[in-house]
N, C-alpha and C positions, 0 to 999 in steps of 0.2 A: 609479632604484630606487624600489619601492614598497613601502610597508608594508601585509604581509594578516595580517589576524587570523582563526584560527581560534575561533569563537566558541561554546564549551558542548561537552559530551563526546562529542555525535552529531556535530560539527563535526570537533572532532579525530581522529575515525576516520580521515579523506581527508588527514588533515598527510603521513602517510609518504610518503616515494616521489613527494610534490610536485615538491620541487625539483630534481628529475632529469628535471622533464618542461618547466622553463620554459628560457625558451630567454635573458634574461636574468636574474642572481641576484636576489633580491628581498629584503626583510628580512620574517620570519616567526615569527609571534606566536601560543600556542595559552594560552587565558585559559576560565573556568570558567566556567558558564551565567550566575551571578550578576554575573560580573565586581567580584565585591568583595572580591579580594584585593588587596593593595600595588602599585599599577602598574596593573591591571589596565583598569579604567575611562579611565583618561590613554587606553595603548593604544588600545582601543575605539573612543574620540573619536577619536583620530588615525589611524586606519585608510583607508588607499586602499582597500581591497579588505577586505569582511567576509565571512566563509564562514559560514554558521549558517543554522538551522532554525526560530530564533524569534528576536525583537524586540517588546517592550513597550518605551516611555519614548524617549527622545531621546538614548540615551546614544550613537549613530554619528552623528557631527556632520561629518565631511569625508570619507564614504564615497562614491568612484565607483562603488563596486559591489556592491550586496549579493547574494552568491553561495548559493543553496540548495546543499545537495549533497542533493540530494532533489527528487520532482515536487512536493506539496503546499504549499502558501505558505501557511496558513488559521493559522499560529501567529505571521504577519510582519505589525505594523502597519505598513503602506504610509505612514501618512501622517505616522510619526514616522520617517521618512527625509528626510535633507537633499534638494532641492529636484533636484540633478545628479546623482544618486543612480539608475543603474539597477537591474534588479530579474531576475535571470536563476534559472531551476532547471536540475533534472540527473535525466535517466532512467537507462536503462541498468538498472533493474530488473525489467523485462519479463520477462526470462528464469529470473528466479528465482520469481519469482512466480506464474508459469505451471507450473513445476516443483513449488511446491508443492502448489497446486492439484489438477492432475492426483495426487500421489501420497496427496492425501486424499482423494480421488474413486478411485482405485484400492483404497485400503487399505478400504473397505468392502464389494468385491468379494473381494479378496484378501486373507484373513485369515492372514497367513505368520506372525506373533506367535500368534496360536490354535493352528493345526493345528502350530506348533512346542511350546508348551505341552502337547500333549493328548497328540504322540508321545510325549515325553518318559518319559509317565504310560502308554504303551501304549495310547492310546487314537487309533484310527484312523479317526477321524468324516470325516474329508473323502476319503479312497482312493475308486479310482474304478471299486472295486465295488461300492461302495454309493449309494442312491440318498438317504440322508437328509442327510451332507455336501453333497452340490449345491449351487454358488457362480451366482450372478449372473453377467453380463459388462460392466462399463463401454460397450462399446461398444452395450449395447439401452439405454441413457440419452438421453433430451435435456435439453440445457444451454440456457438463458436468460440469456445476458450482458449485464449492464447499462452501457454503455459501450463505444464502439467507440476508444480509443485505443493508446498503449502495449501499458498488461496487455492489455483485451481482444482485441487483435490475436493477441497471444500466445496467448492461452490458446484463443482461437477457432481456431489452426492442429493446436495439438495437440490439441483435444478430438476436429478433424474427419478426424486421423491416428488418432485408436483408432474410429471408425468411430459419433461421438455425433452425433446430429442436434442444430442446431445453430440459434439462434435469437438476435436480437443487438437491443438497441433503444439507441435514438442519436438525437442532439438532431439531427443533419445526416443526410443520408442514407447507407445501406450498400452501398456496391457490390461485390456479394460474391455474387455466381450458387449459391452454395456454403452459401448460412444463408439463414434468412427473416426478414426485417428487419421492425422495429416504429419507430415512433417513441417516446419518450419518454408522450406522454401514451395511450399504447396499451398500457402497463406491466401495470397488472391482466390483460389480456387475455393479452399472452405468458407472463405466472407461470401463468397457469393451464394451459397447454400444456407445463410442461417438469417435469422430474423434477427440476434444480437449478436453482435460482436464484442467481448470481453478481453482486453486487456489486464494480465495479471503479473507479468514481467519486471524485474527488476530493470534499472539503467546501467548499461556497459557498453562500452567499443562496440558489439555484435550486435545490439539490440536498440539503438538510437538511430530512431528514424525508421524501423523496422515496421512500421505500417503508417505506410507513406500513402499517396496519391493512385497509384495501382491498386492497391488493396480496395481504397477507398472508394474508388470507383467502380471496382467490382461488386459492393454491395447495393440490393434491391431497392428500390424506392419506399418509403419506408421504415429502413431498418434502423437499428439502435445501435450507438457505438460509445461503449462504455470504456473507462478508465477506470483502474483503481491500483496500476502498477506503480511505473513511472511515468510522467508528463511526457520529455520527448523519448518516448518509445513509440507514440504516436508525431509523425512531423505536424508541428505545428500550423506553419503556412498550408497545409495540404488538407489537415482539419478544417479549420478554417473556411477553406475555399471549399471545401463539399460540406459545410453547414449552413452558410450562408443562403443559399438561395431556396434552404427548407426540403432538400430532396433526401436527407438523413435527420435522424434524430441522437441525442448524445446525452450523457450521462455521464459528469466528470466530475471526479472526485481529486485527483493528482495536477499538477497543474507546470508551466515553465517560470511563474515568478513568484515569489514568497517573501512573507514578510523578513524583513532585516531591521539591524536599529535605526537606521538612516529612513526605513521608509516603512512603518512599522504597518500598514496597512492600506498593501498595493492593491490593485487589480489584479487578476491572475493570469493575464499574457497581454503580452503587447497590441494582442487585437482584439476586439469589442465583443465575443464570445457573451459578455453580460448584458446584450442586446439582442440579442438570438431569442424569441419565442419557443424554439423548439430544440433550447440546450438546460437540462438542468445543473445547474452550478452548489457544489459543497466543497468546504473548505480543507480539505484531506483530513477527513473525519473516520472515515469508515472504520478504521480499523482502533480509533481512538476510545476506548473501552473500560469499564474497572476490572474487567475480566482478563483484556491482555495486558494492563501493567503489571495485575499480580499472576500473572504466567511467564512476565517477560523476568520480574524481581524476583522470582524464583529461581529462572536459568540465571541470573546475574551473580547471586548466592554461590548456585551451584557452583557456578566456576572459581569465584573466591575462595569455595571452600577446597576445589582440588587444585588447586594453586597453591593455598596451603598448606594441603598436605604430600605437595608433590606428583599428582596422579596427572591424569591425560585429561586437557579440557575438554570441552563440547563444544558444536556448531562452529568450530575453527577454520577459518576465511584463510588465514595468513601464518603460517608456523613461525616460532620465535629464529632465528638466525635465516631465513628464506627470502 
């Protein structure tokens, strides 16, 4: 039997419905981000198996496994993990993320909140005898995806199902007959060819700040610059400055500040972005699902179960002695 600790309140999402998926009992511990309540820190330390989304300090001292129930690792000090200690994450948010995507990219086209507001008032601006309601169509769009993994797989199948031309750049190559592929440092060149720009990257050394001011300006008057990877994967100051004056449009779901206990319900960067007319703001939802907790509580299982029983884990970030 092993001891897993569920670690912080994003953690404990995946507790339910665990232990109906392992295949021996386990003993199971759900503890608060801080881990400083009564117990809580003991736990922590003695943890076979840690589930969490962040690690500062050395408080997991006999962990075989630190468990993401998430892709991103950018909140997990690597090197304040004990030495046997591997390092695994959890997808399975693809699909939701790509759903929302699409329905923010739709919902600019399809105004069903307006033209239900305006009947309401007897006011028939969009009927289709007249010619001043006239909508757009998603499908005369092209999409510029930053990232060919996961999301972008995703979001690259449905863009290319409602009929959007389709543009993809990636540190590896795309093999994809169906988009026209860029590489990574070709980035300014394809933002300037597409109506959106997509954001689907995780945060690392390589990719912070990675669509900066160049990029930004390379895109058309107009265009839409979405987030749904990492916050600063786009630089913020550079955002900012090419929102402001309304000559871009945004769609931001990721963000550079987040709640903590001290400030439990920030604004989401240090600049006034929730003054912008022509930014829409959500709370890094997208991918927030009951579809992906129990695809993520699945992979979380799995791995407990080949821990286990001794086998090779899955989506492994960080090998145990490496």
């Amino acid at each position: 039997m092993m001891k897993i600790v569920f670690y912080g309140i994003n953690a404990a999402a995946f507790e339910p419905g665990l232990s109906e998926q392992l295949e021996i009992p386990h003993e199971i511990a759900v503890i608060s981000d801080g881990a400083d309540a009564p117990g809580e820190a003991e736990a922590l330390a003695g943890a076979d198996v840690v589930v969490g989304v962040h690690l500062k300090g050395a408080g997991v001292q006999s962990a075989r496994l630190f468990q993401l129930p998430a892709a991103g690792y950018d909140l997990v000090d690597m090197a304040a993990l004990p030495a046997g200690c591997a390092v695994c994450n959890a997808f399975g948010h693809e699909n939701a993320i790509a759903e929302y995507v699409m329905s923010a990219l739709l919902s600019r086209h399809v105004p069903l909140a307006d033209a239900d507001a305006r009947l309401r008032q007897g006011d028939w601006h969009y009927w289709a005898g007249g010619t001043e309601g006239l909508r757009t169509e998603l499908g005369q769009q092209s999409i510029g995806i930053v990232g060919h993994g996961h999301i972008g797989k995703a979001v690259k199948d449905r863009a290319l199902a409602f009929g959007m031309k389709v543009h993809v750049a990636n540190r590896s190559p795309v093999d994809d007959a169906r988009v026209t592929a860029h590489g990574l440092q070709a980035l300014a060149g394809m933002a300037g060819q597409v109506d959106v720009l997509l954001n689907t990257l995780p945060l690392s050394d390589s990719t912070e700040g990675l669509i900066g001011a160049e990029v930004l300006a390379a895109m058309h008057d107009g265009a839409v610059i979405m987030n749904v990877g990492r916050g600063p994967v786009i630089d913020e100051d550079a955002l900012f400055a090419a929102l402001k004056d309304g000559r871009l449009n945004a769609i931001l779901d990721t963000w550079y500040v987040y709640p903590s206990k001290d400030a439990p319900n920030p604004l989401p960067s240090k600049h006034a972005f929730h003054e912008l007319p022509n930014v829409t703001l959500t709370p890094h939802m997208s991918a927030w699902t009951s579809g992906t907790i129990a695809r993520r509580t699945a992979t979380v299982a799995e791995n407990v179960n080949r821990l286990a029983r001794g086998d090779a884990l899955i989506n492994v970030i960080k090998e145990a002695h490496s």
